[in-house]
C-alpha positions as CSV (number, residue, x, y, z in Angstrom):
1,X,75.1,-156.7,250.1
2,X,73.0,-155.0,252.6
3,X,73.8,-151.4,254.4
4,X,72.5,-149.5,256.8
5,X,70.0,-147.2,257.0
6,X,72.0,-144.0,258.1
7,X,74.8,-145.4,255.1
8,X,72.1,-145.5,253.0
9,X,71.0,-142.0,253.6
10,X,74.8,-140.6,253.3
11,X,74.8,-142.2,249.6
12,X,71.5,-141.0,248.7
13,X,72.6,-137.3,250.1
14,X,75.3,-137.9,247.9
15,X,72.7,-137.2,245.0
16,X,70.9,-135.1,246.3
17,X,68.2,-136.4,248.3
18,X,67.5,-135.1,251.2
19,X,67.5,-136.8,254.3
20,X,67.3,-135.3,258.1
21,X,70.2,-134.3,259.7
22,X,71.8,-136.8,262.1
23,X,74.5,-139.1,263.0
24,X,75.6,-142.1,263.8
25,X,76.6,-143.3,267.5
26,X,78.1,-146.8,269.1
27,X,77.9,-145.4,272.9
28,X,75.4,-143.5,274.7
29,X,77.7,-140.9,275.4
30,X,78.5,-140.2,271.4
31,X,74.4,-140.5,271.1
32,X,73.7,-137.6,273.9
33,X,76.7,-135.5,272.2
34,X,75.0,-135.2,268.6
35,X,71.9,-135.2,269.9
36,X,72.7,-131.7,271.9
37,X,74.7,-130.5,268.7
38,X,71.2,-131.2,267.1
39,X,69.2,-129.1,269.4
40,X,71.7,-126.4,269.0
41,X,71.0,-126.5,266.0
42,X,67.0,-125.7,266.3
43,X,65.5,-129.0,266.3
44,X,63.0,-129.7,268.8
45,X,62.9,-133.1,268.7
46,X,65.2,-136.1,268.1
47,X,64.7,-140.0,267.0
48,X,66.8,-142.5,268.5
49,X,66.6,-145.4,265.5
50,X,68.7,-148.9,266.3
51,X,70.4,-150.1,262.8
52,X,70.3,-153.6,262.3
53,X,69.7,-155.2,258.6
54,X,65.9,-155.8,258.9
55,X,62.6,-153.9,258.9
56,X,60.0,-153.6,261.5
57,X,62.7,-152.0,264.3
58,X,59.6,-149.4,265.3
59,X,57.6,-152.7,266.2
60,X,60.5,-154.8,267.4
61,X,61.4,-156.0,270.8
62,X,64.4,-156.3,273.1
63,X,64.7,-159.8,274.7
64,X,65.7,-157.1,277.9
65,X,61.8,-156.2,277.6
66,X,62.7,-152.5,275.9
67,X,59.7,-152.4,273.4
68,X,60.5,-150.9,270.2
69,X,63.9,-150.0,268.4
70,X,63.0,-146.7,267.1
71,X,62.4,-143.7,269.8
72,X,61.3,-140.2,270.0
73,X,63.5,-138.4,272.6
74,X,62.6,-134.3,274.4
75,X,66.0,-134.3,275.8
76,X,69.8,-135.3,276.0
77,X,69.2,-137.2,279.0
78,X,66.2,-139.1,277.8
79,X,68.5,-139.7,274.1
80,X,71.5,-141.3,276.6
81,X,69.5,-143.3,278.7
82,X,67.7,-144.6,275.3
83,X,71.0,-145.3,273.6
84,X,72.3,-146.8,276.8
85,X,68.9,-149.5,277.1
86,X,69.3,-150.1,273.2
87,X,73.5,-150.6,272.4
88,X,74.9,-154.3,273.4
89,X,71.1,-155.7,273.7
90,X,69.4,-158.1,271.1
91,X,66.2,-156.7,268.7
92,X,64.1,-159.3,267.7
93,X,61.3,-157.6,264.7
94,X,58.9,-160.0,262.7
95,X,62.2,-160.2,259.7
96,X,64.7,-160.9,262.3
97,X,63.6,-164.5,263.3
98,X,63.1,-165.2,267.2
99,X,67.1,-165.1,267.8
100,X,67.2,-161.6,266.6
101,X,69.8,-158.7,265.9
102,X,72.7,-157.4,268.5
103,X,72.1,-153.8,268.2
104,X,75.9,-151.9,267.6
105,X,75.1,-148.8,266.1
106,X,72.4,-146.1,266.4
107,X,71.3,-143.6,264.3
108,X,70.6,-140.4,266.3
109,X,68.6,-137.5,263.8
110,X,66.2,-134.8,263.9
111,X,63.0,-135.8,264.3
112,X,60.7,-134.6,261.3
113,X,57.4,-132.8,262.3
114,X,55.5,-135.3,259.3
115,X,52.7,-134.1,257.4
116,X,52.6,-137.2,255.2
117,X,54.0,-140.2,254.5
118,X,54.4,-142.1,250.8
119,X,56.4,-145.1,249.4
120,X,59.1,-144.8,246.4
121,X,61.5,-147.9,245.2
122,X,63.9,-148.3,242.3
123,X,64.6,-151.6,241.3
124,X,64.6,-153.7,238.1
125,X,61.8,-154.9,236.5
126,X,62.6,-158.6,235.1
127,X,59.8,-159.0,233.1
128,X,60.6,-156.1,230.6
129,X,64.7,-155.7,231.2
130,X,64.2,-152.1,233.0
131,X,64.3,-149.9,235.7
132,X,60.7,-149.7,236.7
133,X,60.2,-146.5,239.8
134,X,57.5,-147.8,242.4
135,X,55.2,-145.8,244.3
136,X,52.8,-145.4,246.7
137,X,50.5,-143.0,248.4
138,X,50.6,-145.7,251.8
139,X,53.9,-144.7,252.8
140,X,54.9,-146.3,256.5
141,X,53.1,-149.9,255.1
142,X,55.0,-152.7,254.2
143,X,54.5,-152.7,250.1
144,X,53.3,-156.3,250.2
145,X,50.3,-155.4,252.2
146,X,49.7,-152.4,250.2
147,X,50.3,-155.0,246.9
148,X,47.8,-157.9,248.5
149,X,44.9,-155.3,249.9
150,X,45.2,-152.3,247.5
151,X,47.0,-153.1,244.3
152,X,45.7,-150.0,241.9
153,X,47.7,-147.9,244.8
154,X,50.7,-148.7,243.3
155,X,52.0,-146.5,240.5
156,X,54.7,-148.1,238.4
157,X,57.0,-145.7,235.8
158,X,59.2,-147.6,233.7
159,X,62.8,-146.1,233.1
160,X,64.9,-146.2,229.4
161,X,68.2,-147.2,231.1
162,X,69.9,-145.3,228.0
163,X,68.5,-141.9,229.2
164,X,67.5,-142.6,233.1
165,X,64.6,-141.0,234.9
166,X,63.5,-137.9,232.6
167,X,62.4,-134.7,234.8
168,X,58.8,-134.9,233.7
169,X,58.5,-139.1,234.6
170,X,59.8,-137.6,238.2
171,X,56.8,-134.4,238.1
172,X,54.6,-137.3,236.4
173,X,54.9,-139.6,239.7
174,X,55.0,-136.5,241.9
175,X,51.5,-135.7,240.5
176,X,50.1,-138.8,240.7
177,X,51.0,-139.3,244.6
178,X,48.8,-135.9,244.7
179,X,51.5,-133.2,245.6
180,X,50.5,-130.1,244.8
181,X,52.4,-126.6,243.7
182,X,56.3,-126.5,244.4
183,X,55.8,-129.9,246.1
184,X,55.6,-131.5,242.6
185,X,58.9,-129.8,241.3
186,X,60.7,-130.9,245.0
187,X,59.3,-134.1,244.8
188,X,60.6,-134.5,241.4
189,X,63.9,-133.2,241.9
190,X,63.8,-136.1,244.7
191,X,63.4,-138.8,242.6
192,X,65.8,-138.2,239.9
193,X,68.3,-138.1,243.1
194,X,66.7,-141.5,244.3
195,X,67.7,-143.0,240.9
196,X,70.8,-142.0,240.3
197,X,71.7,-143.6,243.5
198,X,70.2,-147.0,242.4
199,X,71.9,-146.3,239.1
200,X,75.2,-145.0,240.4
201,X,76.0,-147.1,243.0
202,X,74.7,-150.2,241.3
203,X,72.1,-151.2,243.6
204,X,69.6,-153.9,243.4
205,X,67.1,-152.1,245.4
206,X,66.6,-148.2,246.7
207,X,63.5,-148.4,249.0
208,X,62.4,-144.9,250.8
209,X,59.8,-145.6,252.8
210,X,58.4,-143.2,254.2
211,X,59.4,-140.4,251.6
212,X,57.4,-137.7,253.8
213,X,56.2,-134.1,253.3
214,X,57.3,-132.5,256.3
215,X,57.2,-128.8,258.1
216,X,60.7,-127.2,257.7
217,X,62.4,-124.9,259.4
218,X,60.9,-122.0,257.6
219,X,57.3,-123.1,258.5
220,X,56.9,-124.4,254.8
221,X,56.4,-127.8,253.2
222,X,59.0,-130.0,252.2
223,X,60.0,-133.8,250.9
224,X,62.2,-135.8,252.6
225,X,64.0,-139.5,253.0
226,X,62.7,-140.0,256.7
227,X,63.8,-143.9,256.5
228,X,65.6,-145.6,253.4
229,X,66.8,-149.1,252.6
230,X,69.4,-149.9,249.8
231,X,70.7,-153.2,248.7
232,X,73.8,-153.4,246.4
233,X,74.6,-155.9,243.8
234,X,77.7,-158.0,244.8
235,X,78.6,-158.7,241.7
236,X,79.1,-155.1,240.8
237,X,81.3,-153.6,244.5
238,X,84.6,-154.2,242.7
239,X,83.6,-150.9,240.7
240,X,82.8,-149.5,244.8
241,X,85.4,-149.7,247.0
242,X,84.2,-147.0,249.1
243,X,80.9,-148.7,249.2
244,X,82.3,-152.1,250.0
245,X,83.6,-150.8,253.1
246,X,80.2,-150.0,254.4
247,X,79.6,-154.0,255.0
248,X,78.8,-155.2,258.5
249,X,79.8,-158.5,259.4
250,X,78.5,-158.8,262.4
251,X,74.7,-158.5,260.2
252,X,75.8,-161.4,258.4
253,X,76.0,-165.2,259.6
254,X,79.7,-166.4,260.2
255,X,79.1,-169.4,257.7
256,X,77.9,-167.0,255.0
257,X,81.1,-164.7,255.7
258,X,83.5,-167.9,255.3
259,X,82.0,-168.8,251.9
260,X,82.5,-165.3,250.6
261,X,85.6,-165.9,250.8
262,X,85.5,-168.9,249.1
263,X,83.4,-166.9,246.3
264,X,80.8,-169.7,247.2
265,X,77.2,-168.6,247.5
266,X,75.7,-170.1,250.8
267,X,72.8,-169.1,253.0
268,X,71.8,-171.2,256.1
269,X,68.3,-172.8,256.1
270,X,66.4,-175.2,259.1
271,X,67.2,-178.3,258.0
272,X,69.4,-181.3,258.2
273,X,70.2,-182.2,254.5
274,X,73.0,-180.0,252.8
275,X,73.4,-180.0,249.7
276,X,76.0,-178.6,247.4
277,X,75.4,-178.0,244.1
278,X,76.9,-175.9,240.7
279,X,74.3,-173.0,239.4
280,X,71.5,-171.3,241.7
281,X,68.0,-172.5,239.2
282,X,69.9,-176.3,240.0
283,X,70.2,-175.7,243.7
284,X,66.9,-174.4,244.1
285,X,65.5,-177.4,242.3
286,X,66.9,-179.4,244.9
287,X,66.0,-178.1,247.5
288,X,62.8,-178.2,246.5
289,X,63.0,-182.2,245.5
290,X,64.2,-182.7,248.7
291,X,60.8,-181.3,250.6
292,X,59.1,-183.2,248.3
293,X,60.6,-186.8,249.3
294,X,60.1,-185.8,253.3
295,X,63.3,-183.8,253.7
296,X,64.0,-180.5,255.1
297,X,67.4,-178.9,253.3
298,X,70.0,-177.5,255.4
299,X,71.3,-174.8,253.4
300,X,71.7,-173.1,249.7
301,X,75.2,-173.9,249.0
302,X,76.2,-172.7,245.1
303,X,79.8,-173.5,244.0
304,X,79.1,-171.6,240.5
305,X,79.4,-173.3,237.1
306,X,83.5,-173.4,237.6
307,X,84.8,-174.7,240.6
308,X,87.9,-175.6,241.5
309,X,89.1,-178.4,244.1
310,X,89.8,-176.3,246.9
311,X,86.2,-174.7,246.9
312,X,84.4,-178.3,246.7
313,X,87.2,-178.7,250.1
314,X,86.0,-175.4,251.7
315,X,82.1,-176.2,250.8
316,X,82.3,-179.2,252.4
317,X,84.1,-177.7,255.8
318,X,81.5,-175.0,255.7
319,X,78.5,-177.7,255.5
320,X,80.1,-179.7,258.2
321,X,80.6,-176.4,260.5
322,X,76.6,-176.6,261.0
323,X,75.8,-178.7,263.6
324,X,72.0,-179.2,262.2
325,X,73.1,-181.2,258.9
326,X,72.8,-184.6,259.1
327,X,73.0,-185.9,255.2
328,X,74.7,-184.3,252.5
329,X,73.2,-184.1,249.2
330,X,75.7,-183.4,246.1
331,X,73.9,-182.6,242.9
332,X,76.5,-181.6,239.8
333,X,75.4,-181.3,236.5
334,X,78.5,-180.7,234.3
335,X,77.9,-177.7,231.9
336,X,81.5,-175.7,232.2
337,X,82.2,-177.7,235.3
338,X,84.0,-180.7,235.2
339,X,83.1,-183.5,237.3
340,X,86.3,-185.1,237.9
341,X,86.7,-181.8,239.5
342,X,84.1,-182.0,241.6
343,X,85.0,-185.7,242.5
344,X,88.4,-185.0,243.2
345,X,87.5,-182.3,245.3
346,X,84.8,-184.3,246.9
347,X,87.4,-187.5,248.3
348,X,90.0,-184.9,249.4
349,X,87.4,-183.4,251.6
350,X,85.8,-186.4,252.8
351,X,89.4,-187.8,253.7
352,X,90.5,-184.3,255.4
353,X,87.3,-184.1,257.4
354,X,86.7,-187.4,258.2
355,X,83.1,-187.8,257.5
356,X,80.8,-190.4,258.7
357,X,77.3,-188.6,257.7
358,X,75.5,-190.2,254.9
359,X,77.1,-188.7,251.6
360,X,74.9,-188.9,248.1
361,X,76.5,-187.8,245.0
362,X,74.6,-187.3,241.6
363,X,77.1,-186.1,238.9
364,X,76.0,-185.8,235.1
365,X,77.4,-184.1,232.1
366,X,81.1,-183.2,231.6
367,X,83.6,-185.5,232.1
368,X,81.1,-187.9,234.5
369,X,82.2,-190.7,233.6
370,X,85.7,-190.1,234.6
371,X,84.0,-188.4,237.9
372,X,82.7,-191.5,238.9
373,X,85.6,-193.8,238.2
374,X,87.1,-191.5,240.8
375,X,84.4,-191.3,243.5
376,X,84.4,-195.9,242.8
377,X,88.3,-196.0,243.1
378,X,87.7,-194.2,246.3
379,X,87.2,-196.7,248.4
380,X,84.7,-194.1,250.5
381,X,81.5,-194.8,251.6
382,X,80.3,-192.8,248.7
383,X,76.4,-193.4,247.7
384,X,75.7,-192.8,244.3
385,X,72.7,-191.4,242.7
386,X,71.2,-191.9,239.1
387,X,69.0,-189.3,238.7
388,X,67.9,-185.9,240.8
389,X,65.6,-187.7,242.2
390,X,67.3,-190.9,242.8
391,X,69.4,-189.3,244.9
392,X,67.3,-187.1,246.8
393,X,65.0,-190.3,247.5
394,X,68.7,-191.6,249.1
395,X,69.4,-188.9,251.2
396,X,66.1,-188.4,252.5
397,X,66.3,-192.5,253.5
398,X,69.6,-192.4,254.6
399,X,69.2,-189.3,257.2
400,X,66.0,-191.0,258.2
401,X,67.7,-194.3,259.1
């Protein structure tokens, strides 16, 4: 699950970290209001920042012709009539696809006076089973540039999970991004806040980026989140209620909110060839044998290794909901699951719906035999495949003709 940036920031000020002060507004006159409490405050300057669930809002666009999401406003007036271009209008940036983002929230916060910018992520290093601490002295860049142009700019700690970040890994990384004097102890303060959110709140990713020194108040230097990004592991927000709560729907596609529902893993795709299929390393195998016989899949559409008959039904609704699909794809290999599951599951929702798209159905392992007796007894228009890519090689023909 994605979050905002200004939610983002309030969990990682829950550790600790700090961010700039600021607030979040859905009108323009809730924007000019904490914007003036801000300059009462002492703050000469304040950022109007759209939050939508992708990067690149500085560089985006507004299909009404307002260029970039993220403004730097001298007064009240200047924050409302910002707010008022930015609330209710679509942003389109280079990770929102052309259609975009509707733009319901801003964040509206001090602007920092920036003396420089660098990169820090937590996340979990597959390769060795840790948390592995990222950073980066090109703070502002997108990390897979830095990664492609300048690689030996990235520094990597790796983190024992059964002691966490250790204060002198956090000063070690502090030193090595070139802070200098009570910077380093700040800096590594900051981090050990940065991964005890990731650690804490069971996140898959906590991205700063910038993490800036900046002037403060006081005329001396400080670190702070300027920007930040966290992404939580589903599997884990039963142990977060509070966190939970932070979800936006409206950042997520309706079809994707239906199969939550469902506990069904589904994310849209271009295509016209759905396919449903039990365990995510099997579904992206097929969507990949489907490009390879001429196809172009639909969707990811995981049903998990025990589904029952209703969520084979409520796959098969959610597939049909897309008006771009036209061939379905059912690949089942029968580890936990039971085919005659699936097959049962699969006739009741071909019967409910009433559906006249070309329907392949490959089903091995558990209980297949009895699976197919059912999808034969049928007496649907079922097409059966022998193999993975028998039955891709089908589908691909069949949506074709």
């Amino acid at each position: 699950m994605n979050i905002h940036e200004y939610q983002a920031k309030q969990l990682l000020a829950r550790f600790g970290v700090p961010v700039p002060p600021g607030n979040v507004a859905t009108t323009p006159e809730e924007a000019k209001a904490i914007a003036e409490k801000l300059w009462s405050g002492g703050h000469k300057r304040v950022v109007v920042k759209s939050q939508i669930h992708a990067g690149g809002r500085g560089k985006g666009t507004f299909k009404n012709g307002l260029q970039g999401g993220v403004k730097v406003c001298s007064s009240a007036g200047e924050v409302f009539e910002r707010a008022k271009a930015m609330l209710g209008q679509t942003l389109v940036t280079k990770q929102t696809g052309p259609d975009g983002r509707v733009v319901t929230r801003l964040l509206i916060e001090a602007a920092s006076n920036i003396k420089k910018e660098f990169y820090i992520a937590v996340l979990l290093d597959r390769a060795v089973s840790r948390p592995i601490v990222m950073a980066s002295t090109e703070g502002g860049m997108d990390i897979e540039e830095v990664a492609a142009k300048a690689p030996e700019k990235i520094i990597r700690e790796t983190i024992d999970p059964a002691v966490g970040l250790m204060p002198y890994q956090g000063r070690k990384l502090a030193a090595a991004l070139a802070l200098k004097g009570d910077l380093i102890n700040a800096a590594g303060k900051l981090l050990l806040g940065v991964y005890k959110t990731w650690w804490e709140c069971d996140a898959s990713l906590v991205e700063i980026n910038p993490l800036c020194v900046v002037e403060a108040a006081q005329g001396n230097e400080a670190v702070m989140a300027v920007d930040a990004k966290i992404g939580l592991d589903d599997n884990a927000l039963y142990r977060h209620p509070d966190i939970q709560a932070m979800r936006d729907l409206g950042e997520e596609a309706p079809l994707e909110i239906e199969a939550s529902k469902h506990s069904l893993n589904y994310i849209k795709l271009d295509g016209n060839i759905a396919c449903l299929v039990n365990g995510a390393g099997l579904a992206m195998a097929t969507m990949d044998i489907i490009q390879h016989y001429g196809g172009s899949p639909a969707n990811f559409l995981d049903v998990g290794g025990g589904a029952s008959q209703e969520q084979v039904a409520a796959a098969f609704k959610i597939i049909l909901s897309d008006p771009h699909v036209n061939g379905i794809l059912v690949n089942i290999f029968g580890g936990i699951m039971d085919c005659n599951v699936i097959a049962t599951g699969i006739v009741a929702a071909v019967r409910e719906t009433g559906l006249k798209l070309p329907l392949v159905v490959r089903l091995e392992g558990n209980n297949v035999q009895a699976g197919r007796k059912t999808l034969a007894a049928s007496g649907l228009t079922i097409i059966s495949g022998d193999s993975m890519a028998d039955a891709a090689q089908k589908v691909v023909k069949a949506v074709g003709e």
